[in-house]
C-alpha positions, 0 to 999 in steps of 0.5 A, a space after each residue: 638849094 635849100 629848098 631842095 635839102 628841106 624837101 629831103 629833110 620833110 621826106 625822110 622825116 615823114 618815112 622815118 615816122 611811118 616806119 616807127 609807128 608800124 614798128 609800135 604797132 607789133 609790140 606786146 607788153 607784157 606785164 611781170 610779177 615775180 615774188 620768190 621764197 626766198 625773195 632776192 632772186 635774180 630772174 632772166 628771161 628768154 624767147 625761144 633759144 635766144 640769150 638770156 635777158 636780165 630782169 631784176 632781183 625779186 620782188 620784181 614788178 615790171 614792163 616788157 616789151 616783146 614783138 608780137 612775132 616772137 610770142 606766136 606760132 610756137 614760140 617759147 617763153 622762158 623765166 629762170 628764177 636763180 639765187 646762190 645757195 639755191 638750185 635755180 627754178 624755170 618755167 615756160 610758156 608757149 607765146 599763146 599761153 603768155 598772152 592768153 594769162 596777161 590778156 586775162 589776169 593783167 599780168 604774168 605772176 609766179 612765185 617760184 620756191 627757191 630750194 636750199 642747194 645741200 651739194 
């Protein structure tokens, strides 16, 4: 009887194994540097028209990870740049255009000036 919940046990280990490593092997990491003027700015990010994913306050230097299927065949990259008092500041890349800038610089740097709100 033992022998037999072991066996499972090892089997679904083992299949539990495969599958995390293929997913591992479709994730893009996706290095992020972003200084604002004024510094202390809250940044979110976005794939396509998904929610909102908060990053951090600025300076912000930082790791994301992202499947690779949401960086290709037009996706969308978006970067918000928002600090009260300010009028907020966003930019886009496509998925081609953010992996073509991390592969070649490393990282993925914008410096955003942040405009004073006169309303």
């Amino acid at each position: 009887m033992k022998t037999g919940i072991m066996a499972k046990f090892a089997l679904m280990t083992a299949v539990l194994g495969v599958l995390s490593l293929n997913g591992c092997a479709s994730n893009q990491q996706i290095n992020l540097n972003v200084h604002t003027e004024p510094e202390g700015s809250h940044i979110i990010y976005r794939v396509d028209n998904n929610r909102w994913m908060y990053l951090g306050v600025t300076p912000l230097d930082t790791i994301e990870i992202i499947h690779e299927d949401e960086l290709k065949n037009n996706h969308t990259f978006s970067m918000k740049a928002m600090r009260c008092g300010y009028l907020e500041q966003a930019k886009e890349w496509t998925g081609d255009e953010l992996l073509e800038e991390n592969d070649a610089k490393g990282m993925i740097f914008w410096t955003p000036r942040l405009i004073k709100n006169t309303e």
